[in-house]
Gaussian input, Z-matrix of N, CA and C with variables (Angstrom, degrees):
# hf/3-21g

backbone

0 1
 N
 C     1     B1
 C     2     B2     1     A1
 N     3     B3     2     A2     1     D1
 C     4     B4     3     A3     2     D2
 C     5     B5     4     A4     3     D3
 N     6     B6     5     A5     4     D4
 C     7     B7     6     A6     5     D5
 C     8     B8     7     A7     6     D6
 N     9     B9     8     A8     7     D7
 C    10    B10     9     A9     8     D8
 C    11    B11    10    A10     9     D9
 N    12    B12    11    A11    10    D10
 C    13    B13    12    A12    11    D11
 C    14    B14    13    A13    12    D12
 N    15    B15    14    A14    13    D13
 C    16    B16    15    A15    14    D14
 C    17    B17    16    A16    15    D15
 N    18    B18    17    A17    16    D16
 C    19    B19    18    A18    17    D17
 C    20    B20    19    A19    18    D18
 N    21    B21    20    A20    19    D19
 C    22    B22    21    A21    20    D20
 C    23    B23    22    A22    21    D21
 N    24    B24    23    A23    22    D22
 C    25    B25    24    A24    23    D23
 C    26    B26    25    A25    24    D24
 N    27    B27    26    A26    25    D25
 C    28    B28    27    A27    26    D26
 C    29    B29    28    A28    27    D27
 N    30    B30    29    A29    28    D28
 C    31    B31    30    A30    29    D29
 C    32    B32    31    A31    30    D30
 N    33    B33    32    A32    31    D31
 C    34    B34    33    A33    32    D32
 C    35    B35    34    A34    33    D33
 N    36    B36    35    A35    34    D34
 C    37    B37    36    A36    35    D35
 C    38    B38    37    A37    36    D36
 N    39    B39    38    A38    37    D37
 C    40    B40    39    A39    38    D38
 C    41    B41    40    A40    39    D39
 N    42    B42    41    A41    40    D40
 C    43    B43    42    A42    41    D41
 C    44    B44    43    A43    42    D42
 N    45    B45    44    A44    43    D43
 C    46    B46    45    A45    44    D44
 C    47    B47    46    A46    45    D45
 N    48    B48    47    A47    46    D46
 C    49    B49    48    A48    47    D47
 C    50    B50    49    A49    48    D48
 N    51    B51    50    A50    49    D49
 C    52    B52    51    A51    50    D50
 C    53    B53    52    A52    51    D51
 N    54    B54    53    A53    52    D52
 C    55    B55    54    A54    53    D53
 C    56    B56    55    A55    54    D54
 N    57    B57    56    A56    55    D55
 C    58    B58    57    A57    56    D56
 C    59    B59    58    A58    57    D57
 N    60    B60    59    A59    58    D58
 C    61    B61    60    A60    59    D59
 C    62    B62    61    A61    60    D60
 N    63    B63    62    A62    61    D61
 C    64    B64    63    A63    62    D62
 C    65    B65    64    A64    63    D63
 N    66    B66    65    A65    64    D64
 C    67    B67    66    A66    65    D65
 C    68    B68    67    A67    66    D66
 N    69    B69    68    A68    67    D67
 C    70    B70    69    A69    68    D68
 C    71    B71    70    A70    69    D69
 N    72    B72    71    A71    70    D70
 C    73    B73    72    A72    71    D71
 C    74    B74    73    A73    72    D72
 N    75    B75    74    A74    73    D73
 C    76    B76    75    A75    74    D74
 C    77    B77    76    A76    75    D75
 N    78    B78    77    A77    76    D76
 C    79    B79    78    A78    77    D77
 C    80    B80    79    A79    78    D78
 N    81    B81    80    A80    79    D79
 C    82    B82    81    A81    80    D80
 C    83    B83    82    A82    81    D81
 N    84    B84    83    A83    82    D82
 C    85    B85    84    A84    83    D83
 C    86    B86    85    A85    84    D84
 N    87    B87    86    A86    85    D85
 C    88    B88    87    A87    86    D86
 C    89    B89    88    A88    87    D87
 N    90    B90    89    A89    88    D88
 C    91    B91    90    A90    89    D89
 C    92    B92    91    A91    90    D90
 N    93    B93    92    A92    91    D91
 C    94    B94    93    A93    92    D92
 C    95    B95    94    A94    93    D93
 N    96    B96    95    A95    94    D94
 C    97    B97    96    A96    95    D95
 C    98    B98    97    A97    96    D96
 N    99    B99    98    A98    97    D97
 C   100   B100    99    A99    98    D98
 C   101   B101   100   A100    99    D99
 N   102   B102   101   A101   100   D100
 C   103   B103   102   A102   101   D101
 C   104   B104   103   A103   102   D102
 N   105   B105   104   A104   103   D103
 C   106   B106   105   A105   104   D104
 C   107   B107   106   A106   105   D105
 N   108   B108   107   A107   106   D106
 C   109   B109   108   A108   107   D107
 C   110   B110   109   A109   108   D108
 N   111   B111   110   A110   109   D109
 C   112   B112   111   A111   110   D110
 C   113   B113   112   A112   111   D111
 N   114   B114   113   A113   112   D112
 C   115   B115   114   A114   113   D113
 C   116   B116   115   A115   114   D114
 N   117   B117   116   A116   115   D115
 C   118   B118   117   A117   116   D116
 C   119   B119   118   A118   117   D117
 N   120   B120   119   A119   118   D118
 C   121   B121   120   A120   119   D119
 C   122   B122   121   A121   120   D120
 N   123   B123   122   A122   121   D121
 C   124   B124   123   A123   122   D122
 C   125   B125   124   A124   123   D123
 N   126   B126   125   A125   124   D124
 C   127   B127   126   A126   125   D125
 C   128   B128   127   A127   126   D126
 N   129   B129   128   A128   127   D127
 C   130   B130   129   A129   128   D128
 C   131   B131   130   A130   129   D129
 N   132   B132   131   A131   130   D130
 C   133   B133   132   A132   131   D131
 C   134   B134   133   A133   132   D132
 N   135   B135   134   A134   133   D133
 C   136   B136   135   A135   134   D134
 C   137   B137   136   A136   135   D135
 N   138   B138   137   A137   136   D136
 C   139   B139   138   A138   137   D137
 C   140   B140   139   A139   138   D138
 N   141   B141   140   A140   139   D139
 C   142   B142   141   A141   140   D140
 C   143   B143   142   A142   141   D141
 N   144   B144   143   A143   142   D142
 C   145   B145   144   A144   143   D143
 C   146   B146   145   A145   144   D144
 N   147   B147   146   A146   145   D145
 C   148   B148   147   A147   146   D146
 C   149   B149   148   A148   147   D147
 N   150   B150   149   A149   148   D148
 C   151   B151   150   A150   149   D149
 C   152   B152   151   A151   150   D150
 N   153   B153   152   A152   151   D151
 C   154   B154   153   A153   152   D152
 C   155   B155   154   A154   153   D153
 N   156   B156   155   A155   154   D154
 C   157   B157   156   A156   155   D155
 C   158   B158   157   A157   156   D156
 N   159   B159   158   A158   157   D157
 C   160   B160   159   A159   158   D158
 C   161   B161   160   A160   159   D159
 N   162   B162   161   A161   160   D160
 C   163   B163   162   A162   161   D161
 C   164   B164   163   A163   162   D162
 N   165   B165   164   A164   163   D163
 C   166   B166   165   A165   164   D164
 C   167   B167   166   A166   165   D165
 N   168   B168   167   A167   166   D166
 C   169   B169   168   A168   167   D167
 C   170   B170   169   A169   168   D168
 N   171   B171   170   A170   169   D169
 C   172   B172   171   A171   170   D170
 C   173   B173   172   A172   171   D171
 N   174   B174   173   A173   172   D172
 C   175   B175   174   A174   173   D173
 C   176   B176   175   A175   174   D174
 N   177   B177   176   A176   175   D175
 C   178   B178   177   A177   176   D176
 C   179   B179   178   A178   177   D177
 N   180   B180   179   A179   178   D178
 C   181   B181   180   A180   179   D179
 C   182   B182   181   A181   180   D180
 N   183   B183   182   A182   181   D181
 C   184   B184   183   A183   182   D182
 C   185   B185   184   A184   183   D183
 N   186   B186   185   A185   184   D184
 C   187   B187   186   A186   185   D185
 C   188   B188   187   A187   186   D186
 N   189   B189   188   A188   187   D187
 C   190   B190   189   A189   188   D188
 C   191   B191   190   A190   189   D189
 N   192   B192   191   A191   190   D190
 C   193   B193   192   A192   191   D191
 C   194   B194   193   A193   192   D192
 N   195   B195   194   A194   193   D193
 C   196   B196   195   A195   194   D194
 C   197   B197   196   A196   195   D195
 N   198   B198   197   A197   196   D196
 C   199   B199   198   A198   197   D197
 C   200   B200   199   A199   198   D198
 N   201   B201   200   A200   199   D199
 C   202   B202   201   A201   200   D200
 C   203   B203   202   A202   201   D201
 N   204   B204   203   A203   202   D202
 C   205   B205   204   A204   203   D203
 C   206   B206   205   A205   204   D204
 N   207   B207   206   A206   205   D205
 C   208   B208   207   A207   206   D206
 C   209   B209   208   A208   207   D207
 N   210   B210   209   A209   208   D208
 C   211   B211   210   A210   209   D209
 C   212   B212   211   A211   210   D210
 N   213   B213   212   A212   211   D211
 C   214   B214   213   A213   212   D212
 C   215   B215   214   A214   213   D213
 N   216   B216   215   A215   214   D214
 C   217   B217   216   A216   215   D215
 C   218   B218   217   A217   216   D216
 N   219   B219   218   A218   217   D217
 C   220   B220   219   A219   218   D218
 C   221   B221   220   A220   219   D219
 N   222   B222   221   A221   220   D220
 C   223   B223   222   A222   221   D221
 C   224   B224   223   A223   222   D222
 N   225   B225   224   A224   223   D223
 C   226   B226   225   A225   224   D224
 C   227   B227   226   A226   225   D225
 N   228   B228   227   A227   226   D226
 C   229   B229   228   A228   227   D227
 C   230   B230   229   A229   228   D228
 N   231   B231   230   A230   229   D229
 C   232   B232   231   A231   230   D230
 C   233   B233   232   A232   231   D231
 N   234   B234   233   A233   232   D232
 C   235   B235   234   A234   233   D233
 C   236   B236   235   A235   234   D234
 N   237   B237   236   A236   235   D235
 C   238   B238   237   A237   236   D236
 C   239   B239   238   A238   237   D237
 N   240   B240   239   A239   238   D238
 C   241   B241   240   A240   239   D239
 C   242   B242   241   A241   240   D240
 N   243   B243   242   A242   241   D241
 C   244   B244   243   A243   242   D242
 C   245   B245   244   A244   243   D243
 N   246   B246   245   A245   244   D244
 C   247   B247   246   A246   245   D245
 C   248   B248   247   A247   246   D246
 N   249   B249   248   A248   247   D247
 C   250   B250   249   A249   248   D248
 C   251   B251   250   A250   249   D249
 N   252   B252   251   A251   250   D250
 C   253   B253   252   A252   251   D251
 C   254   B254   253   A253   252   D252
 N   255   B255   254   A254   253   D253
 C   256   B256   255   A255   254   D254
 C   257   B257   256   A256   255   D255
 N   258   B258   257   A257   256   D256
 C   259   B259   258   A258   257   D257
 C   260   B260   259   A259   258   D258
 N   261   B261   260   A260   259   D259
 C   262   B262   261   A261   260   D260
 C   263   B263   262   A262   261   D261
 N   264   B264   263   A263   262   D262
 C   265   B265   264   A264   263   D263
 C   266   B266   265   A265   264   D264
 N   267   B267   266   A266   265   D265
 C   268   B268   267   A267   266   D266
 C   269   B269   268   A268   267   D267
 N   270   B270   269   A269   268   D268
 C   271   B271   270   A270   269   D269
 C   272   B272   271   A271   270   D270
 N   273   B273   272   A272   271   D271
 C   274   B274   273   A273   272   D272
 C   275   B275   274   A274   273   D273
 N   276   B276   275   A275   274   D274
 C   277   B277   276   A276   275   D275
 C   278   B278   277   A277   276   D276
 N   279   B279   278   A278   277   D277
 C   280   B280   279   A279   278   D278
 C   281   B281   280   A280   279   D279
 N   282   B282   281   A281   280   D280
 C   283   B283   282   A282   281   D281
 C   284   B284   283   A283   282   D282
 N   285   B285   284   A284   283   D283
 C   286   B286   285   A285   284   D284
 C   287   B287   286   A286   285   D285

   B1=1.4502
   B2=1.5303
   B3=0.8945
   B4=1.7535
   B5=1.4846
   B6=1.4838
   B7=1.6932
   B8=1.4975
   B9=1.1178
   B10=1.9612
   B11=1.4973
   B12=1.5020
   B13=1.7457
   B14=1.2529
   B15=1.3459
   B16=1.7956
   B17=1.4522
   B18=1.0636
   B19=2.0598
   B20=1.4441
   B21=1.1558
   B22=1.7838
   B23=1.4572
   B24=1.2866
   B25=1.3815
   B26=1.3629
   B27=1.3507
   B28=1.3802
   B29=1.5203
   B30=1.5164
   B31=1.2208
   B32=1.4947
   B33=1.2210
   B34=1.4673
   B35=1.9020
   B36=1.1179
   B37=1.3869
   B38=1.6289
   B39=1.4509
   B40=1.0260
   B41=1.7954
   B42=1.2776
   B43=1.5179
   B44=1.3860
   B45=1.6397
   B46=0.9084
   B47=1.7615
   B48=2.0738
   B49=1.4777
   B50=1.7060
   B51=0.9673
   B52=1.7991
   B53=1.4525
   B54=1.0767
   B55=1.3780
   B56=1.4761
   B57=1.6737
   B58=1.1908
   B59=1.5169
   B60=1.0067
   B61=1.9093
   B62=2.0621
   B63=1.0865
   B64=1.4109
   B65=1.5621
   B66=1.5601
   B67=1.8147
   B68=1.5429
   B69=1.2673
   B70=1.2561
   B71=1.3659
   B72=1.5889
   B73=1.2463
   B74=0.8800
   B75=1.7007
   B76=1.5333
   B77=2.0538
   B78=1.2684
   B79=1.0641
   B80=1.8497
   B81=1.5676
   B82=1.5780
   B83=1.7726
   B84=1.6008
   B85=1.5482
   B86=1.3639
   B87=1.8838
   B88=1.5172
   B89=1.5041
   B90=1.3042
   B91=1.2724
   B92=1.1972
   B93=1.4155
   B94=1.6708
   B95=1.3716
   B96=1.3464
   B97=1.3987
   B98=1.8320
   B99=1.5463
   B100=1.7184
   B101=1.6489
   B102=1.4285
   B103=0.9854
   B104=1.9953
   B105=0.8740
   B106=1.4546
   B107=1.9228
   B108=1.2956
   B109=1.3714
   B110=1.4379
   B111=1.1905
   B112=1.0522
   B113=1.3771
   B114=1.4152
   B115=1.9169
   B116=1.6284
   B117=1.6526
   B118=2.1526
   B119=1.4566
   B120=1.4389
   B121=1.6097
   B122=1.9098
   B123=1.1220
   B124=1.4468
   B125=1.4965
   B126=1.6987
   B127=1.3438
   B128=1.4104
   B129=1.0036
   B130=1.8433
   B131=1.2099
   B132=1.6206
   B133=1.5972
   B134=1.9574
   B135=1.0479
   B136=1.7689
   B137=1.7571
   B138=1.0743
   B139=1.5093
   B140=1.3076
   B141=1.6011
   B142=1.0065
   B143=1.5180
   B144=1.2596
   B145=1.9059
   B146=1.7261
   B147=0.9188
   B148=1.8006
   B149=1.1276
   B150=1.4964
   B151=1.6341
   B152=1.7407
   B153=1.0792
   B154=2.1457
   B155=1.3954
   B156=1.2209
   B157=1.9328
   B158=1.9253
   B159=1.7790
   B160=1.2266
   B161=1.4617
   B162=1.4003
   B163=2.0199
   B164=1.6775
   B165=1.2903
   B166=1.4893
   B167=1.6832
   B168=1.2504
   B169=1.5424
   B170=1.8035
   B171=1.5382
   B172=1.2536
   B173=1.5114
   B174=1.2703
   B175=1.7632
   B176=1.1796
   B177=1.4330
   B178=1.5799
   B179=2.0992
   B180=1.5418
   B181=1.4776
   B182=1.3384
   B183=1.7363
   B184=0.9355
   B185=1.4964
   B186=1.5121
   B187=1.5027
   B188=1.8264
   B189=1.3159
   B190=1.6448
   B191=1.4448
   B192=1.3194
   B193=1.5200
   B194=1.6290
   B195=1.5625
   B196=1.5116
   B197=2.0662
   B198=1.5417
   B199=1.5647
   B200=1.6703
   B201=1.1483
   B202=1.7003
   B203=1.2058
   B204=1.2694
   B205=1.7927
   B206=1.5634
   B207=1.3789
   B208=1.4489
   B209=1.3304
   B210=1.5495
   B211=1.2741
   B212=1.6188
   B213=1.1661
   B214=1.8407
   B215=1.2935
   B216=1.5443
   B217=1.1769
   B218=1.2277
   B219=1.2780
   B220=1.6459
   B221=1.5171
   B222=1.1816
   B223=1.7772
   B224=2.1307
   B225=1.3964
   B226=1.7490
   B227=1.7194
   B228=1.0279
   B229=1.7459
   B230=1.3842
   B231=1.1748
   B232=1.3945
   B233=1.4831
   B234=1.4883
   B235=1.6274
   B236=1.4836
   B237=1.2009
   B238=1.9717
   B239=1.7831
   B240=1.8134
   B241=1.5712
   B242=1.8319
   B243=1.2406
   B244=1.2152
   B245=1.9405
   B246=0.8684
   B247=1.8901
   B248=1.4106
   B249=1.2154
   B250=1.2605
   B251=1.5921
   B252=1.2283
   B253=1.7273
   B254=2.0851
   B255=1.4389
   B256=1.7626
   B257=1.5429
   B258=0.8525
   B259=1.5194
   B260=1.7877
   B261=1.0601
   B262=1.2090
   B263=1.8608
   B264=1.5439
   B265=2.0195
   B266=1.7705
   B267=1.1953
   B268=1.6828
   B269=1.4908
   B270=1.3545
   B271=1.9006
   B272=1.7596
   B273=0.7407
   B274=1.8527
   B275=1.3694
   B276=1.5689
   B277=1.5157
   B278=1.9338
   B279=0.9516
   B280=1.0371
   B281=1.6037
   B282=1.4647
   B283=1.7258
   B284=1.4556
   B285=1.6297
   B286=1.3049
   B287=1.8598
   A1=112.41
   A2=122.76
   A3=141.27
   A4=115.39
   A5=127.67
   A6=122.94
   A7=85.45
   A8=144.66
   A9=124.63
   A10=88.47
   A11=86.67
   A12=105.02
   A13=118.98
   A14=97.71
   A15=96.74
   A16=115.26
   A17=111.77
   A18=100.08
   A19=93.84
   A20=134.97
   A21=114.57
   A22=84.96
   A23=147.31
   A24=137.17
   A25=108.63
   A26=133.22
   A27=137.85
   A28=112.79
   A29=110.82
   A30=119.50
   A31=92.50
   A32=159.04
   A33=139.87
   A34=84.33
   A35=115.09
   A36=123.37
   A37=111.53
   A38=127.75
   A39=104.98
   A40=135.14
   A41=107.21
   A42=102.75
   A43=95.11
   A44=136.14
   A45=116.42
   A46=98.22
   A47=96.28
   A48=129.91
   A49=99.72
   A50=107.70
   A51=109.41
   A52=137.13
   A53=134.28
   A54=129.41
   A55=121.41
   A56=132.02
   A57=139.66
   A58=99.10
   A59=136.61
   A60=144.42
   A61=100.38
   A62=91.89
   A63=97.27
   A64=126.33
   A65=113.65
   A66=105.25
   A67=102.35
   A68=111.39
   A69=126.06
   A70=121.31
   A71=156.43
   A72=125.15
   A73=135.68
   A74=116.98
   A75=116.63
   A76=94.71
   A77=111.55
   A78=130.73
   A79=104.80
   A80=96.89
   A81=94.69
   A82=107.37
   A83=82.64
   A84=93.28
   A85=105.24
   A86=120.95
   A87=141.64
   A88=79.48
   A89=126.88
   A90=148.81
   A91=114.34
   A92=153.01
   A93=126.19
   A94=89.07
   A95=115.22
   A96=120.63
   A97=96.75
   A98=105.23
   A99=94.82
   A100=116.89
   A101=90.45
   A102=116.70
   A103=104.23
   A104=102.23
   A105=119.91
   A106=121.38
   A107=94.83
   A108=104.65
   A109=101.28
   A110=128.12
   A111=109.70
   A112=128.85
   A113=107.67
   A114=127.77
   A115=94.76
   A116=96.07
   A117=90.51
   A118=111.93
   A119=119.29
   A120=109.99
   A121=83.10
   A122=127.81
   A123=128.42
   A124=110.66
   A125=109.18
   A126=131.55
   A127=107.13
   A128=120.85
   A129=110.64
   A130=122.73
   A131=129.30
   A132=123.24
   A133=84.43
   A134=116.73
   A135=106.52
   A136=91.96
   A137=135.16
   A138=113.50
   A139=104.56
   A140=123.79
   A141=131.14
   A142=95.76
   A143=158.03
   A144=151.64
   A145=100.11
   A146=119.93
   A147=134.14
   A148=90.68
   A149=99.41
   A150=132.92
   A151=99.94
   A152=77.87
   A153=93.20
   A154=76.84
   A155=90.63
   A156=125.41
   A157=110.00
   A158=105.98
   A159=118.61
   A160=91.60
   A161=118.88
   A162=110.09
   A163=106.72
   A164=126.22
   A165=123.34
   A166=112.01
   A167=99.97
   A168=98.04
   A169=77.27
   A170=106.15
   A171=130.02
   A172=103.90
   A173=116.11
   A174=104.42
   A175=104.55
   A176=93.79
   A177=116.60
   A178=90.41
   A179=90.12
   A180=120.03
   A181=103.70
   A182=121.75
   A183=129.95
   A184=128.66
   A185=86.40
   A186=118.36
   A187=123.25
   A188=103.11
   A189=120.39
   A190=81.92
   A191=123.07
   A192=119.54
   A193=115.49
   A194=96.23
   A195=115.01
   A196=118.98
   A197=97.90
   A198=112.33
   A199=86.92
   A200=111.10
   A201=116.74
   A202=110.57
   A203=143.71
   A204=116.98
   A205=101.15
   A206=122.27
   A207=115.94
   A208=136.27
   A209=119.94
   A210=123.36
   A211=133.57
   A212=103.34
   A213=107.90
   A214=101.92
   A215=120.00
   A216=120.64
   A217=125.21
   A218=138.34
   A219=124.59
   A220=85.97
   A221=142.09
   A222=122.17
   A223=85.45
   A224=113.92
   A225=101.57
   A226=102.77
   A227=113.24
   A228=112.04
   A229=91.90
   A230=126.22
   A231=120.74
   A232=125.86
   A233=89.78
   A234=105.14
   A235=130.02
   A236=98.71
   A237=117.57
   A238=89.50
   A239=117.44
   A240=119.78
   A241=91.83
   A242=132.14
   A243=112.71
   A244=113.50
   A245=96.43
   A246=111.33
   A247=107.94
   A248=130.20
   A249=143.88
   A250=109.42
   A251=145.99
   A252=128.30
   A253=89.86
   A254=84.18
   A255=99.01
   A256=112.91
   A257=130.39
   A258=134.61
   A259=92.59
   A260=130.86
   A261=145.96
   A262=93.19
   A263=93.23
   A264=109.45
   A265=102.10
   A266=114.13
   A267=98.28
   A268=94.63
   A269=122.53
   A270=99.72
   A271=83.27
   A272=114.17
   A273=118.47
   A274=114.21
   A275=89.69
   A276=98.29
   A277=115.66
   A278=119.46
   A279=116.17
   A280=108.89
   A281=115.60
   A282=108.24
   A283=109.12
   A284=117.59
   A285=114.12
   A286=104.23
   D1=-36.20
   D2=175.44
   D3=-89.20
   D4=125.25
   D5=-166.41
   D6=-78.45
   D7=-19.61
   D8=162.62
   D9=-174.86
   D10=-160.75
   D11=-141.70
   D12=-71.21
   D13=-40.62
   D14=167.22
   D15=-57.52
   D16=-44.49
   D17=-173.22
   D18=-72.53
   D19=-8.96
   D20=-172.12
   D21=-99.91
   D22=-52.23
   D23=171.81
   D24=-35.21
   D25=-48.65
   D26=-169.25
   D27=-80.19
   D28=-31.76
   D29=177.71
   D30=-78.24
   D31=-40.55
   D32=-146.21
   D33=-90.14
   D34=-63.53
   D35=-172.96
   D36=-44.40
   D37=-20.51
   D38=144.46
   D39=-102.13
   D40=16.76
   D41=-178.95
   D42=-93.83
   D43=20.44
   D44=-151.21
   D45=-128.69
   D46=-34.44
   D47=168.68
   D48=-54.65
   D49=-42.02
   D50=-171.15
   D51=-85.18
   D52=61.61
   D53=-171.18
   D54=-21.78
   D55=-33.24
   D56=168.81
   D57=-61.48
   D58=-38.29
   D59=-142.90
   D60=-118.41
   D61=-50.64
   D62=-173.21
   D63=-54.95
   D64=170.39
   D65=-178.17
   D66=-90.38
   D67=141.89
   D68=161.31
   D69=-8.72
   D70=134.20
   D71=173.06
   D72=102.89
   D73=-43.84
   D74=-134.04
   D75=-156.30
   D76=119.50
   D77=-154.97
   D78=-126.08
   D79=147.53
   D80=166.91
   D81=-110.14
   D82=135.94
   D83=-168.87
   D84=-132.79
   D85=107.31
   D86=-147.25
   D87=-117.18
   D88=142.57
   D89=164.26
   D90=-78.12
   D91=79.01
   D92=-175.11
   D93=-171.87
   D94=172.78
   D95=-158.41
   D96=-164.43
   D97=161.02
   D98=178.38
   D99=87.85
   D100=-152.40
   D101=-176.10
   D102=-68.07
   D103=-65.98
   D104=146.16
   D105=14.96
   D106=-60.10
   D107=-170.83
   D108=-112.95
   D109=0.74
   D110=155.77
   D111=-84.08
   D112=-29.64
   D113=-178.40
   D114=-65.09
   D115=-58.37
   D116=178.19
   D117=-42.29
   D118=-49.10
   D119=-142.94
   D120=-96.44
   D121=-17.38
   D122=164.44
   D123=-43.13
   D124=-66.40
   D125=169.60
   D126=-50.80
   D127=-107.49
   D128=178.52
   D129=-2.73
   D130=-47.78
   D131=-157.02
   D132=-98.42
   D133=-13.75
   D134=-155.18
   D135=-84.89
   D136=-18.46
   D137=-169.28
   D138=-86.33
   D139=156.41
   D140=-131.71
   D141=-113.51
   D142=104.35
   D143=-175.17
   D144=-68.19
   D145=167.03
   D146=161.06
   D147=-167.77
   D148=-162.07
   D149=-162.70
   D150=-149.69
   D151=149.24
   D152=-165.59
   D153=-120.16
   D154=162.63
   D155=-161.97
   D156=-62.76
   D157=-1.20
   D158=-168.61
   D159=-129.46
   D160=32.67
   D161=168.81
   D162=54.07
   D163=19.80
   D164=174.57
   D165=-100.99
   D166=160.61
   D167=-156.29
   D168=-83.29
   D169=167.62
   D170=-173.85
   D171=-142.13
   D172=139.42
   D173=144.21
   D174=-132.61
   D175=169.73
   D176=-173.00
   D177=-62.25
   D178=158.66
   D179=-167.38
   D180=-103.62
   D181=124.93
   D182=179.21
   D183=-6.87
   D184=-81.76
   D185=156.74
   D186=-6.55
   D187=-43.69
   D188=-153.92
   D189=-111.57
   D190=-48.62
   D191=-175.87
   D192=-51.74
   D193=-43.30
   D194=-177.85
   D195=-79.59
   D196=8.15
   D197=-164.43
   D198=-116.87
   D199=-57.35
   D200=167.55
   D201=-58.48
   D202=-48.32
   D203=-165.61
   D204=-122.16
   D205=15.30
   D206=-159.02
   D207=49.46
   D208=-4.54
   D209=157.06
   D210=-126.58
   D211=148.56
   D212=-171.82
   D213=-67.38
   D214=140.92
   D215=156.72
   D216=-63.97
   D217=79.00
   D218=-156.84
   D219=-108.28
   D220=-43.40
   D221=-154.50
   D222=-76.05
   D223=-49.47
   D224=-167.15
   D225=-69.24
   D226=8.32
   D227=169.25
   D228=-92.37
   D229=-42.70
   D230=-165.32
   D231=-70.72
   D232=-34.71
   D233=159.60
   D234=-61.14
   D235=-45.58
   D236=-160.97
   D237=-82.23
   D238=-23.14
   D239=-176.72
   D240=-77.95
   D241=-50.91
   D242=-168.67
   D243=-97.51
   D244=34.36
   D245=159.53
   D246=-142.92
   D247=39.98
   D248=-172.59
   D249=-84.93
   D250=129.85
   D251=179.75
   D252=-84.37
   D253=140.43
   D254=-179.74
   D255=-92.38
   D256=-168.74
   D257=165.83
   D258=-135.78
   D259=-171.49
   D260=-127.22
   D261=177.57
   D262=69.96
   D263=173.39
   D264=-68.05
   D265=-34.22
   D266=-173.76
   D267=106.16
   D268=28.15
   D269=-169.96
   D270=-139.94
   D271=123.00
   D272=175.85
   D273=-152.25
   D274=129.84
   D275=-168.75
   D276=-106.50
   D277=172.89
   D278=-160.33
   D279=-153.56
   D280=100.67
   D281=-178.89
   D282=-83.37
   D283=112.35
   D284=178.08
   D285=-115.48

C-alpha cells in the first residue's frame, strides 16, 4: 500500500494519531510538553501524502519538506522511527 518504508511508517503513525482512522483501543502516546509538542505535532501534520503512478501511498521527501518550511522534520522521524513495523533479519545482538 505504501511506495516504501518511510511512507508506511508515516502512514501507520498516523492511523494511530487519529481516532476517526485509528485501531480500536490503542492510542499514540508522545511524552513532551511546551514548546516541544507543538514543533512534533507541527512536524507530523506538515508532510505532504500522494499517490505514485502504482496507487501507493507516497510522502513528500525530506528534502522538499525541508525546501518548504526551512526545517527537517527530525523529532516526527524520530517518532514514526520508533513505531516503525520491523522485520525479523535473523541477526540479534545481545550486550552481555
Amino acid at each position: 500500500f505504501a511506495a516504501n518504508r518511510r511512507a508506511e511508517a508515516y502512514w501507520q503513525v498516523r492511523m494511530y494519531a487519529d481516532p476517526a482512522e485509528g485501531f480500536e483501543g490503542e492510542y499514540l502516546v508522545v511524552a513532551c510538553e511546551g514548546e516541544a509538542v507543538e514543533r512534533l505535532a507541527s512536524q507530523l501534520t506538515d508532510a505532504h501524502y500522494g499517490y505514485d503512478g502504482q496507487g501507493r501511498v507516497k510522502l513528500e521527501s525530506k528534502e522538499d519538506i525541508r525546501k518548504r518550511d526551512g526545517k527537517s522534520p527530525d523529532e516526527a522521524d524520530a517518532v514514526v522511527l520508533a513505531f516503525a513495523p520491523t522485520e525479523d533479519t535473523g541477526i540479534h545482538i545481545w550486550r552481555v
